[in-house]
The first five atom37 places (N, CA, C, CB, O) and aatype in JSON, in Angstrom:
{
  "aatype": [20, 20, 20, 20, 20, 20, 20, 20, 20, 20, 20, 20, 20, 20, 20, 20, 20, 20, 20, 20, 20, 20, 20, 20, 20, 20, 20, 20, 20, 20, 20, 20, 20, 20, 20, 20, 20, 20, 20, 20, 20, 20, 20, 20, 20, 20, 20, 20, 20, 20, 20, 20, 20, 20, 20, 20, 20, 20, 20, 20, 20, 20, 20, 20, 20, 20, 20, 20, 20, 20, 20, 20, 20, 20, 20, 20, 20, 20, 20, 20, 20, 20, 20, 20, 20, 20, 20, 20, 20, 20, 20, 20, 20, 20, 20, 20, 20, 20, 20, 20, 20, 20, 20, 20, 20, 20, 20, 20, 20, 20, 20, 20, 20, 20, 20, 20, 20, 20, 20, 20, 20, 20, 20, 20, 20, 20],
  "atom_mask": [
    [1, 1, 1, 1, 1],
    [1, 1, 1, 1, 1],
    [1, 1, 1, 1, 1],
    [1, 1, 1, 1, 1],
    [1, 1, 1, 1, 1],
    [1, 1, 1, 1, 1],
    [1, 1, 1, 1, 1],
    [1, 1, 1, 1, 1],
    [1, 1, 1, 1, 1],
    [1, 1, 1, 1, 1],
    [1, 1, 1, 1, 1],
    [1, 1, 1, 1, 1],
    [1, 1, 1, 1, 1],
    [1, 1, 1, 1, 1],
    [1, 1, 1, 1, 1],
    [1, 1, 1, 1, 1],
    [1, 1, 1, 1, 1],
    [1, 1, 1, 1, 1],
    [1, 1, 1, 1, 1],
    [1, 1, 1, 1, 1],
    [1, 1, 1, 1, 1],
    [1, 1, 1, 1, 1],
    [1, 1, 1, 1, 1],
    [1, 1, 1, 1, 1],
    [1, 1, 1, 1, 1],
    [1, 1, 1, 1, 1],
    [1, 1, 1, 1, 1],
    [1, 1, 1, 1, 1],
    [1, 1, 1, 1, 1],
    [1, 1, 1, 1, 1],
    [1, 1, 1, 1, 1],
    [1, 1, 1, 1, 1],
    [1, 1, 1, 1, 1],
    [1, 1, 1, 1, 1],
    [1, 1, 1, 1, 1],
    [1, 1, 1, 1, 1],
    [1, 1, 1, 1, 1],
    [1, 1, 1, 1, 1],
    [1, 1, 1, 1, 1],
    [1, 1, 1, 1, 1],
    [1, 1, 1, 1, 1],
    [1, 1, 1, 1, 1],
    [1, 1, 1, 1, 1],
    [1, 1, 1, 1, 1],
    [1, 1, 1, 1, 1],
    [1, 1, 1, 1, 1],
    [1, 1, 1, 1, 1],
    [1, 1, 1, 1, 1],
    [1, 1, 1, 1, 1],
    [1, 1, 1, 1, 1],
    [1, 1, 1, 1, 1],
    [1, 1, 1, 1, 1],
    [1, 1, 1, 1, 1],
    [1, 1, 1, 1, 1],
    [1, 1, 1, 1, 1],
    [1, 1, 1, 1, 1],
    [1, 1, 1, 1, 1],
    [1, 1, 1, 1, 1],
    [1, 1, 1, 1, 1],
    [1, 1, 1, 1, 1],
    [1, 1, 1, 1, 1],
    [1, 1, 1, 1, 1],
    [1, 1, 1, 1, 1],
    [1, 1, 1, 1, 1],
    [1, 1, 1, 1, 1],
    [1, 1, 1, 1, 1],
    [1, 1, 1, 1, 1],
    [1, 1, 1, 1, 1],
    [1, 1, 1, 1, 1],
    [1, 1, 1, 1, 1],
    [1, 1, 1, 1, 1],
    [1, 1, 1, 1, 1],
    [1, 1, 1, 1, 1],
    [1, 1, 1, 1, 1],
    [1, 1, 1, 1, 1],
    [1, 1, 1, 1, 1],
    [1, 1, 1, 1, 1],
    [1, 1, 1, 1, 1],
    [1, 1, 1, 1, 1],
    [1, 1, 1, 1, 1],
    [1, 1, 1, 1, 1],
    [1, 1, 1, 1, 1],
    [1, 1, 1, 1, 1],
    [1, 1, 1, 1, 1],
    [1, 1, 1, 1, 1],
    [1, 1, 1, 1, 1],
    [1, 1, 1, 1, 1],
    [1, 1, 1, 1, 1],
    [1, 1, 1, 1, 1],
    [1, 1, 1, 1, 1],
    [1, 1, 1, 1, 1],
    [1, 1, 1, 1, 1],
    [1, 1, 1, 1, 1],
    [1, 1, 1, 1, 1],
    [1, 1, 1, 1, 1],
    [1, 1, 1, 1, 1],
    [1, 1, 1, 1, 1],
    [1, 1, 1, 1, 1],
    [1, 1, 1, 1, 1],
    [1, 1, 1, 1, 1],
    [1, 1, 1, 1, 1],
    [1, 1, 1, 1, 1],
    [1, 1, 1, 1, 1],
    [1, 1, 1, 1, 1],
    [1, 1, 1, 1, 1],
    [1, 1, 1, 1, 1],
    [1, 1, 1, 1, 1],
    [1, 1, 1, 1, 1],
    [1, 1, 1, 1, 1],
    [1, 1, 1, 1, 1],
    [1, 1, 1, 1, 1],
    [1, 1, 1, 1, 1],
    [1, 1, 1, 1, 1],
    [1, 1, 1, 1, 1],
    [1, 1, 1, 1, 1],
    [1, 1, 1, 1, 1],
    [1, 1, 1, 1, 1],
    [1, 1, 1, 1, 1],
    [1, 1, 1, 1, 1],
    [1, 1, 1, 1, 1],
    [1, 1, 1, 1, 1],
    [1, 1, 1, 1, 1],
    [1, 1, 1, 1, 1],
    [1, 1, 1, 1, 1],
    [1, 1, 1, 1, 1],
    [1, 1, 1, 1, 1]
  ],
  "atom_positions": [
    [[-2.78, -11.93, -4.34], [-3.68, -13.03, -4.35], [-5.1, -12.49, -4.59], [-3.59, -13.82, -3.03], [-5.59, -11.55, -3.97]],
    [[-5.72, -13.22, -5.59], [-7.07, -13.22, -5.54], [-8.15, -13.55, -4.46], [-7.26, -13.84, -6.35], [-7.98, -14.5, -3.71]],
    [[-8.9, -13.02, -4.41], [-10.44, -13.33, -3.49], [-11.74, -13.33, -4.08], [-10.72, -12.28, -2.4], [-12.2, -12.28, -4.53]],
    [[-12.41, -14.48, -4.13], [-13.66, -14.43, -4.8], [-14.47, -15.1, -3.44], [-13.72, -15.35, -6.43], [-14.24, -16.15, -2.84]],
    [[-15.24, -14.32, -3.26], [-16.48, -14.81, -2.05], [-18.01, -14.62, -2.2], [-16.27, -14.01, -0.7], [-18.68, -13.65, -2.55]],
    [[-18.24, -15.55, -1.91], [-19.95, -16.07, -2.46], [-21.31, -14.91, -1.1], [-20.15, -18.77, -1.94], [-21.28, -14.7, 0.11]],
    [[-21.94, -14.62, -1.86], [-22.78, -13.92, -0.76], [-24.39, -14.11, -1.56], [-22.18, -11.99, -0.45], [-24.59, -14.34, -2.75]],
    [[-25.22, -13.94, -0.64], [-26.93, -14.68, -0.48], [-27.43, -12.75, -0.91], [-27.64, -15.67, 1.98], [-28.31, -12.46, -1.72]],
    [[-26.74, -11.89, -0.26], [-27.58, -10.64, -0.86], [-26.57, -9.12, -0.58], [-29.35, -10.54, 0.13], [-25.64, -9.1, 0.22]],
    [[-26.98, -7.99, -1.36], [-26.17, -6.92, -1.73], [-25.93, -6.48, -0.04], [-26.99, -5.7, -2.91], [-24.9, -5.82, 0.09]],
    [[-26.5, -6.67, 0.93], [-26.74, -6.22, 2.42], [-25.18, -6.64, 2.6], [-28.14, -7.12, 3.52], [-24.19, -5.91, 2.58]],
    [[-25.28, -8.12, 2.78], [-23.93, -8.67, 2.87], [-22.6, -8.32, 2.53], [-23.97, -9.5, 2.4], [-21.64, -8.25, 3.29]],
    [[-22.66, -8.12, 1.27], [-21.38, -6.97, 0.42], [-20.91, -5.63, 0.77], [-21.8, -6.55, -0.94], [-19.84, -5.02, 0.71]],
    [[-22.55, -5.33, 1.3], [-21.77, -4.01, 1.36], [-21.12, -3.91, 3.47], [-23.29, -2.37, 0.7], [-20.43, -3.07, 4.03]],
    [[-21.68, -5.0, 3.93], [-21.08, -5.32, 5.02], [-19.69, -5.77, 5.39], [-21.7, -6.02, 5.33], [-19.0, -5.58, 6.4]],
    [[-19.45, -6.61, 3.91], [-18.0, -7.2, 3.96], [-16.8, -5.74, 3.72], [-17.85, -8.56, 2.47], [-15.79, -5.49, 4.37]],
    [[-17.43, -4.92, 2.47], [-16.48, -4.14, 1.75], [-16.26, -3.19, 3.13], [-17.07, -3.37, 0.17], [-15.11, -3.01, 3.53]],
    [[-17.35, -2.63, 3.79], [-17.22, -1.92, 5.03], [-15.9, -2.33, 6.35], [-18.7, -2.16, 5.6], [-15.19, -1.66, 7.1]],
    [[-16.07, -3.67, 6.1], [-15.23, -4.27, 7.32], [-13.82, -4.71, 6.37], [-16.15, -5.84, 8.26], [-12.9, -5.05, 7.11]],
    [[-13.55, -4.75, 5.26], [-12.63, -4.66, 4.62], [-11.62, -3.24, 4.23], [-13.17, -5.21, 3.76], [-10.41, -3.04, 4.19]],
    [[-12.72, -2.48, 4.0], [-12.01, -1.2, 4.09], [-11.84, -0.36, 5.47], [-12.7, -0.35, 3.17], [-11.31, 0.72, 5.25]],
    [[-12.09, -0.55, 6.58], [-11.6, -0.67, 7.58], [-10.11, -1.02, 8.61], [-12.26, -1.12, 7.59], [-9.15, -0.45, 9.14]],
    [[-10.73, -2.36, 8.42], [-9.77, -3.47, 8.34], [-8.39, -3.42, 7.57], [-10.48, -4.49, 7.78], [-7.34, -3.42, 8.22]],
    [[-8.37, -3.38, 6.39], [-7.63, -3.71, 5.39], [-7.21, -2.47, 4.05], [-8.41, -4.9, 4.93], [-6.78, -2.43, 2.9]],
    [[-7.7, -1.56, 5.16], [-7.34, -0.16, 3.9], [-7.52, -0.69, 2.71], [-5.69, 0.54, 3.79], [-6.59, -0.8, 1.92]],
    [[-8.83, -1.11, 2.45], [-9.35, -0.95, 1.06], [-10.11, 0.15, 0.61], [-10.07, -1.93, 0.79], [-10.64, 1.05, 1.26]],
    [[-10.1, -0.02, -0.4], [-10.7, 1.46, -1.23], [-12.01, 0.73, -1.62], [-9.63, 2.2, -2.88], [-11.86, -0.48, -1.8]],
    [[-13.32, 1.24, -1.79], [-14.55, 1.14, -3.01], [-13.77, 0.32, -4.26], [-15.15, 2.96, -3.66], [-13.62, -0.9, -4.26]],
    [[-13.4, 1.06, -5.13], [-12.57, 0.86, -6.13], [-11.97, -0.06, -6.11], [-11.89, 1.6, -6.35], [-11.77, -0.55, -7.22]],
    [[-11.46, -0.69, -5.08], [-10.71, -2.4, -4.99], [-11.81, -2.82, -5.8], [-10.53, -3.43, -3.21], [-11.58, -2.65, -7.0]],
    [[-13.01, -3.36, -5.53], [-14.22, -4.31, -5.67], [-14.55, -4.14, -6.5], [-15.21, -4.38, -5.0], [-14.52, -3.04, -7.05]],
    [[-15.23, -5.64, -7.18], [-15.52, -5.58, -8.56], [-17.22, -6.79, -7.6], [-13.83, -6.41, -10.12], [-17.03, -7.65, -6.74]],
    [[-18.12, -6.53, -7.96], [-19.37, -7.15, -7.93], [-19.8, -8.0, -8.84], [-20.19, -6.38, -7.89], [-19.71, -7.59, -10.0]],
    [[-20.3, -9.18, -8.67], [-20.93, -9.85, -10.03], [-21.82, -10.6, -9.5], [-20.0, -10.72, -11.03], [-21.8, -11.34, -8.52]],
    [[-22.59, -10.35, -10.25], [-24.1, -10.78, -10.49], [-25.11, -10.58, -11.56], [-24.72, -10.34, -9.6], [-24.91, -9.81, -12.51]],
    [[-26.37, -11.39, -11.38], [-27.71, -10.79, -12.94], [-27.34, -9.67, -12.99], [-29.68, -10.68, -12.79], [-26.92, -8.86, -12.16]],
    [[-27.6, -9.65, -14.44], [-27.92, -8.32, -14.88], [-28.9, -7.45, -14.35], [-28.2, -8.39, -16.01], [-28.76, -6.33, -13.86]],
    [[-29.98, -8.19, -14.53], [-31.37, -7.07, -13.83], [-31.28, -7.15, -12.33], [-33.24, -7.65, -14.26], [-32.37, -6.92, -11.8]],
    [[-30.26, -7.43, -11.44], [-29.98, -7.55, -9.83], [-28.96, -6.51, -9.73], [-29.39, -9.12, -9.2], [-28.41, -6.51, -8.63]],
    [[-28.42, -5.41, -10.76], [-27.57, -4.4, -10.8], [-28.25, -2.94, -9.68], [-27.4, -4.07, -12.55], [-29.03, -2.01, -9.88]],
    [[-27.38, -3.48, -8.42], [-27.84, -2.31, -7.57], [-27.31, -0.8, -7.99], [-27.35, -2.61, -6.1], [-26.27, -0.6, -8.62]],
    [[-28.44, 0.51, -7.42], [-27.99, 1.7, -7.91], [-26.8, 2.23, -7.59], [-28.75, 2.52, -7.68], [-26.14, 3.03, -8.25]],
    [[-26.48, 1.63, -6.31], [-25.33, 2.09, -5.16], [-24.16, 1.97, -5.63], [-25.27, 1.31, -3.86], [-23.25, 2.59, -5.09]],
    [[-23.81, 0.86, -7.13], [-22.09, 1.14, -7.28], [-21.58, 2.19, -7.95], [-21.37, 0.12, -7.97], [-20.36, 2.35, -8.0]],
    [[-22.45, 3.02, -8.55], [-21.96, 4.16, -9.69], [-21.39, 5.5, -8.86], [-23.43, 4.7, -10.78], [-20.51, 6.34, -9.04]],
    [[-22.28, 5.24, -7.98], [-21.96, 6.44, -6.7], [-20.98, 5.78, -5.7], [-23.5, 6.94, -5.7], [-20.29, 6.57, -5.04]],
    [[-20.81, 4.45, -5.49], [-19.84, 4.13, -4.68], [-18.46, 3.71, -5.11], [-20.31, 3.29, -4.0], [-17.65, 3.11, -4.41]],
    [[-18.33, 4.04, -6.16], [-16.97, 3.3, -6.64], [-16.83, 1.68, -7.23], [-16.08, 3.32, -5.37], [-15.93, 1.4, -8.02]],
    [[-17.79, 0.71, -6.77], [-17.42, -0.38, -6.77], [-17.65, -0.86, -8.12], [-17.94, -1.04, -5.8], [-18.61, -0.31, -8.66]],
    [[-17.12, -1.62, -8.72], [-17.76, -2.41, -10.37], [-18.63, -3.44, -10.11], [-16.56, -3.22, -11.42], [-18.33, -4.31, -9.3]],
    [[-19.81, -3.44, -10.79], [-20.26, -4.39, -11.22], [-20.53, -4.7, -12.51], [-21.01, -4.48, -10.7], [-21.07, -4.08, -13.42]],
    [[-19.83, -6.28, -12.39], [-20.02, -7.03, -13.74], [-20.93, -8.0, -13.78], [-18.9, -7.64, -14.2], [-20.95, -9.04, -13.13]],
    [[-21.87, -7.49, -14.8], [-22.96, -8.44, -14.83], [-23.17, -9.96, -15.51], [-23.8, -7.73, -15.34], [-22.38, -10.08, -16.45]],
    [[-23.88, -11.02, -15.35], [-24.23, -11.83, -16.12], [-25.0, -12.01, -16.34], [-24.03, -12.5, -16.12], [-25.87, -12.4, -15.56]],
    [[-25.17, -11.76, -17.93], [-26.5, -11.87, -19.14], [-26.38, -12.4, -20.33], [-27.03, -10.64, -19.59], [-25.37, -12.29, -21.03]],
    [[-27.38, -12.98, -20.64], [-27.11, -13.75, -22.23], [-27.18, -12.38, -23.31], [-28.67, -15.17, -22.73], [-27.02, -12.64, -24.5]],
    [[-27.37, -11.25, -23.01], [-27.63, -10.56, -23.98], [-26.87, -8.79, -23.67], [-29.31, -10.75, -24.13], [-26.77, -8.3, -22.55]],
    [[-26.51, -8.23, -24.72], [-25.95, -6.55, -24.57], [-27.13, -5.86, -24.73], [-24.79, -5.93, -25.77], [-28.02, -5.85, -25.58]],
    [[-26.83, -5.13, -23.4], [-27.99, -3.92, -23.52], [-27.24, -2.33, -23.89], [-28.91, -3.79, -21.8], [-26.04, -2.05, -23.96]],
    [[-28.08, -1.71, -24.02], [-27.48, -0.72, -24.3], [-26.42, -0.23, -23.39], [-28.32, 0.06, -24.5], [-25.3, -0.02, -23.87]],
    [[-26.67, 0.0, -21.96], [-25.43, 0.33, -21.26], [-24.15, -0.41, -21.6], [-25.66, 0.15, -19.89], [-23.12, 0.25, -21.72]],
    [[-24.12, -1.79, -21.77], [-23.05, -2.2, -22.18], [-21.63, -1.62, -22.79], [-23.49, -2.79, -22.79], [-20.5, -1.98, -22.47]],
    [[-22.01, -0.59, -23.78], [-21.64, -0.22, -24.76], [-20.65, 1.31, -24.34], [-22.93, -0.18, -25.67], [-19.69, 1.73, -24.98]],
    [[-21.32, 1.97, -22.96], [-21.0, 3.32, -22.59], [-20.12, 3.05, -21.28], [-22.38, 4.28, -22.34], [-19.42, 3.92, -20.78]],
    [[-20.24, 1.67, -20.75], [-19.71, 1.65, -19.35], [-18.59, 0.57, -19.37], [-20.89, 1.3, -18.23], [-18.71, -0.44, -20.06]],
    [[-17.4, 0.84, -18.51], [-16.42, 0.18, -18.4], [-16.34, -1.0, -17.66], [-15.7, 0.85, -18.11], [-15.27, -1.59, -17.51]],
    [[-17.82, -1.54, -17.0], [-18.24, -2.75, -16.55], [-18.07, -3.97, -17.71], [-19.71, -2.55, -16.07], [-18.64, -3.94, -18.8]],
    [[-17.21, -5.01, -17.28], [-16.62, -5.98, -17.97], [-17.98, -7.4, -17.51], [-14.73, -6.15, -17.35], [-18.38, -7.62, -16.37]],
    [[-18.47, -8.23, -18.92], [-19.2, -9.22, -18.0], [-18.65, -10.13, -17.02], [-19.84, -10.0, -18.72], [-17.45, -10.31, -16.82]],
    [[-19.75, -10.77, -16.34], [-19.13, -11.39, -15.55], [-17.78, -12.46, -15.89], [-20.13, -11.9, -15.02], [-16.64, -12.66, -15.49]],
    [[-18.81, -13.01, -16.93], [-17.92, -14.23, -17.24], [-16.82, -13.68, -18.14], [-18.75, -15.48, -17.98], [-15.91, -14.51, -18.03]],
    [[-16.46, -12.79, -18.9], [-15.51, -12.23, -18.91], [-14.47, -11.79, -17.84], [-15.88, -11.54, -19.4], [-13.33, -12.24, -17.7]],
    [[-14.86, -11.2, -17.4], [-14.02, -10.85, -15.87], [-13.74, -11.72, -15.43], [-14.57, -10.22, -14.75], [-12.55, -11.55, -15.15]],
    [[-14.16, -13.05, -14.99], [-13.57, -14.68, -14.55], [-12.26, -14.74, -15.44], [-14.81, -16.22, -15.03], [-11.11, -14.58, -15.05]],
    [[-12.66, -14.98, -16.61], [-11.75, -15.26, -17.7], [-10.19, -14.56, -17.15], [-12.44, -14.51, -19.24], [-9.12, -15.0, -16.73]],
    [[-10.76, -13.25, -17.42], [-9.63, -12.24, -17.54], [-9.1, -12.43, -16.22], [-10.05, -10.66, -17.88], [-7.94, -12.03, -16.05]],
    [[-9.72, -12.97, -15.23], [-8.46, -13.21, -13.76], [-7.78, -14.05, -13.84], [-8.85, -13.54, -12.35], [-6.77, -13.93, -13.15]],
    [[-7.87, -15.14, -14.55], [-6.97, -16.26, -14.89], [-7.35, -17.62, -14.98], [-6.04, -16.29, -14.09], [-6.55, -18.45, -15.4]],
    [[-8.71, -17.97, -14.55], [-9.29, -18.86, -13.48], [-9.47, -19.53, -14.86], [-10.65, -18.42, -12.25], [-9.47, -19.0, -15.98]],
    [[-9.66, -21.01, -14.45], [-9.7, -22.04, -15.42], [-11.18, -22.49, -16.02], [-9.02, -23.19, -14.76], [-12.2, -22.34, -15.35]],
    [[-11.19, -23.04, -17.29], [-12.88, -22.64, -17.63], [-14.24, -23.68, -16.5], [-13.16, -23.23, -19.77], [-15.47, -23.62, -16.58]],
    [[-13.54, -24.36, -15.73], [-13.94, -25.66, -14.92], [-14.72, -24.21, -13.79], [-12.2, -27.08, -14.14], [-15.93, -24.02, -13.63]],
    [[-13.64, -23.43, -13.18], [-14.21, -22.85, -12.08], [-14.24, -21.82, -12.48], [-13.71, -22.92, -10.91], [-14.06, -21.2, -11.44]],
    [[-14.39, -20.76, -13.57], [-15.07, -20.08, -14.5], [-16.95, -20.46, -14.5], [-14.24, -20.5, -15.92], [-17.87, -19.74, -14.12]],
    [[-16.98, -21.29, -14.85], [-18.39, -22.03, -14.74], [-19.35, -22.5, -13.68], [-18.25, -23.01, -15.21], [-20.58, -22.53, -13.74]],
    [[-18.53, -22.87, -12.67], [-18.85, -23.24, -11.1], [-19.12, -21.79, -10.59], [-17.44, -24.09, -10.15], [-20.19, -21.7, -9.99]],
    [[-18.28, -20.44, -10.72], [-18.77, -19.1, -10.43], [-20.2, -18.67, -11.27], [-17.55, -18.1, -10.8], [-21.07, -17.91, -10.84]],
    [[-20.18, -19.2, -12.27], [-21.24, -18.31, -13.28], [-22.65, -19.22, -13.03], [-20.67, -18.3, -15.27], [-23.68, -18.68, -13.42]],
    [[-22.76, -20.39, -12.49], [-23.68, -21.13, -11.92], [-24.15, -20.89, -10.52], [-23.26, -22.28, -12.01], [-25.18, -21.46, -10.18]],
    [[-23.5, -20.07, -9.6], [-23.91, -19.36, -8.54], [-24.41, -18.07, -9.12], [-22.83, -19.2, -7.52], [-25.56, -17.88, -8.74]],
    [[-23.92, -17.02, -10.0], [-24.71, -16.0, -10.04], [-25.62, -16.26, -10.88], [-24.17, -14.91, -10.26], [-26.38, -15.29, -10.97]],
    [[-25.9, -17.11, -11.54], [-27.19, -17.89, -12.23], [-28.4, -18.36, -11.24], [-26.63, -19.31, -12.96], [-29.58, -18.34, -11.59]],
    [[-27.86, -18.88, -9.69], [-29.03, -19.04, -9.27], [-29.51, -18.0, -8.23], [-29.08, -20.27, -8.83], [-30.23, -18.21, -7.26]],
    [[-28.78, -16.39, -8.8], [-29.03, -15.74, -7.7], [-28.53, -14.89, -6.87], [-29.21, -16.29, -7.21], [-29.05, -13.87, -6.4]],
    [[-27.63, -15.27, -6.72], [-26.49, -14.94, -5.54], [-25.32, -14.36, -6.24], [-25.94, -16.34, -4.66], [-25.28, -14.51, -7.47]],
    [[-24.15, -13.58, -5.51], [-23.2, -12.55, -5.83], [-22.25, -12.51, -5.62], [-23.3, -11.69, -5.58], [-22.19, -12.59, -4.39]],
    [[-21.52, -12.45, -5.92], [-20.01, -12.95, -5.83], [-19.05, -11.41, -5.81], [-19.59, -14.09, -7.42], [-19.1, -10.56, -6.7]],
    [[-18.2, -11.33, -4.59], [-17.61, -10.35, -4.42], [-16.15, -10.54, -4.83], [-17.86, -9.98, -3.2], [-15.75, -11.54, -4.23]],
    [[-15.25, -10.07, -5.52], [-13.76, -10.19, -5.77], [-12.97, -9.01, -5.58], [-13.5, -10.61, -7.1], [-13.4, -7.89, -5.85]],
    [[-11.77, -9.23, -5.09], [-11.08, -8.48, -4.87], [-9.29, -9.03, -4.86], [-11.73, -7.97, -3.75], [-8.97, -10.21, -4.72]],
    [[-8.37, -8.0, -5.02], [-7.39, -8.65, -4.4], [-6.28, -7.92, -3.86], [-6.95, -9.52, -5.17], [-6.37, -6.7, -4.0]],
    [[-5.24, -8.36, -3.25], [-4.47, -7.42, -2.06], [-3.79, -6.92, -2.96], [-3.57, -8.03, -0.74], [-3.13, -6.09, -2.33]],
    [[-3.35, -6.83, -4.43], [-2.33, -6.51, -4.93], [-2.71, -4.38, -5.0], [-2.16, -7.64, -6.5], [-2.03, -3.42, -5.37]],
    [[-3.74, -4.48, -4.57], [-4.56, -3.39, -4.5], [-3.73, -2.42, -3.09], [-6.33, -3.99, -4.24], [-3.41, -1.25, -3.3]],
    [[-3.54, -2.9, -2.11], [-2.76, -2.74, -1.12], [-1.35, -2.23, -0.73], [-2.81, -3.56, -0.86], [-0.76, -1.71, 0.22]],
    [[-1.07, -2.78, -2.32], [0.64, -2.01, -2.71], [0.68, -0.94, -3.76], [1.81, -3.17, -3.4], [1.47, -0.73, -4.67]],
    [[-0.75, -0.16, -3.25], [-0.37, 0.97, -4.3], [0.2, 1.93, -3.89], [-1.32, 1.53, -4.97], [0.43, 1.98, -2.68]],
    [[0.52, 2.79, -4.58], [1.26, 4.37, -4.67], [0.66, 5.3, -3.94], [1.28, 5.05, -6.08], [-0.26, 5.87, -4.52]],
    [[0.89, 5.66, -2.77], [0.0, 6.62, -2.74], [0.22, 8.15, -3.25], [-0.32, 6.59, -1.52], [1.2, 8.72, -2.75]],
    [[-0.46, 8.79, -4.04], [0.09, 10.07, -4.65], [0.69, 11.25, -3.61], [-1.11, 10.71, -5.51], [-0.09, 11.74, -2.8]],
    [[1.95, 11.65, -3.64], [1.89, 12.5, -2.76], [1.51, 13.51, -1.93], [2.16, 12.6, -2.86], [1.88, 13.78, -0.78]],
    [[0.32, 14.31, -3.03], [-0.12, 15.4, -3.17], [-1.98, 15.13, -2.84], [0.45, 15.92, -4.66], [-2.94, 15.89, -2.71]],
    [[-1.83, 14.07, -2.81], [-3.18, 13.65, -2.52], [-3.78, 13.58, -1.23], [-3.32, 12.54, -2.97], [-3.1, 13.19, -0.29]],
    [[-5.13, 13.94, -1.05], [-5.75, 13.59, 0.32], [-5.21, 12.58, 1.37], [-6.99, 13.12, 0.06], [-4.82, 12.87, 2.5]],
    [[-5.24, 11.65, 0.94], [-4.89, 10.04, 1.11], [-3.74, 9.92, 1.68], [-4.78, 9.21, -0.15], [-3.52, 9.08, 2.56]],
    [[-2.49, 11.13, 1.03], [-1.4, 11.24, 1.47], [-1.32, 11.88, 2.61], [-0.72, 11.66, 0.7], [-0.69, 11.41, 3.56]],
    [[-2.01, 13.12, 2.68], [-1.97, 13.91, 4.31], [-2.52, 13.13, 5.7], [-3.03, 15.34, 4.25], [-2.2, 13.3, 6.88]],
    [[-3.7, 11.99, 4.92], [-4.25, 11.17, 6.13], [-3.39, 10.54, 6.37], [-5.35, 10.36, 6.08], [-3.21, 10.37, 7.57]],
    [[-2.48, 9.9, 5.49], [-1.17, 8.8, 5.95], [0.02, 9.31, 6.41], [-0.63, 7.93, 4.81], [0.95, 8.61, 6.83]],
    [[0.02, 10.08, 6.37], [1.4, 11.45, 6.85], [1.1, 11.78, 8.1], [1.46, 13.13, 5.95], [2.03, 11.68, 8.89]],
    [[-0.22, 12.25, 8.62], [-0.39, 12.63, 9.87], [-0.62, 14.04, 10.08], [0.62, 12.23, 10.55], [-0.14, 14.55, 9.07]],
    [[-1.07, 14.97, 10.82], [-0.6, 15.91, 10.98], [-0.21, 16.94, 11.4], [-0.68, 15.97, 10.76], [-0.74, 18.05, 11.36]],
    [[1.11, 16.48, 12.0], [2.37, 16.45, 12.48], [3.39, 16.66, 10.81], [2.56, 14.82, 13.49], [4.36, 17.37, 10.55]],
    [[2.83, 15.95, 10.22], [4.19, 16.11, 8.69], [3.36, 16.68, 7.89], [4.98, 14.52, 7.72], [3.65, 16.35, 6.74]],
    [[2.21, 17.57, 7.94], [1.82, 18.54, 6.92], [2.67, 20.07, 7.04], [0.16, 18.74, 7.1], [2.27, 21.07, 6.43]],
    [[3.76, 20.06, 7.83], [4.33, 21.32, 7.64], [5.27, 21.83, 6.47], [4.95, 21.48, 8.69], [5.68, 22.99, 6.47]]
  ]
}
């Protein structure tokens, strides 16, 4: 299932993703951010998280980074063009919209990986 949740400022987000990855063994990397373009905080490149912006126009980063626009990214989740538009009219006046979803939750964890020894315990690193 999808999650799209409305937030007033980046403080907030990074409050939710905190108590989500906690909570809910989420990763950085779950989260995708959207908001203005020129409201693109420094903190996701170093934190894992995506942000997809909304702008009437391509800037040069566009072109080098795997950040999808916003309203693209709506699109591409499935969402219908009615509430496609109702999202892109909140980050129009401002405000940020956090998405995520649990399908994130049923991943793999690599065996050999960090991730794996924290979930193993250790007791089963022998």
């Amino acid at each position: 299932m999808q999650y799209i949740e409305k937030y007033n400022s980046l403080d907030e987000i990074l409050e939710r993703i905190d108590l989500l990855k906690q909570e809910e063994n989420y990763y950085e990397e779950d989260f995708n951010i959207l908001g203005l373009a020129d409201l693109e905080p420094d903190w996701t490149d170093y934190m894992g998280c995506t942000y997809n912006p909304h702008s009437n126009s391509l800037s040069f980063k566009d072109f080098f980074t795997q950040n999808a626009k916003a309203e693209d990214f709506l699109y591409a989740s499935g969402l219908n063009a009615d509430l496609v538009e109702t999202y892109l009219k909140i980050i129009q006046d401002g405000d940020f919209l956090l998405a995520f979803d649990d399908k994130s939750l049923n991943r793999e964890v690599n065996r050999n990986s960090t991730e794996a020894d924290v979930e193993k315990g250790p007791g089963d690193n022998l």
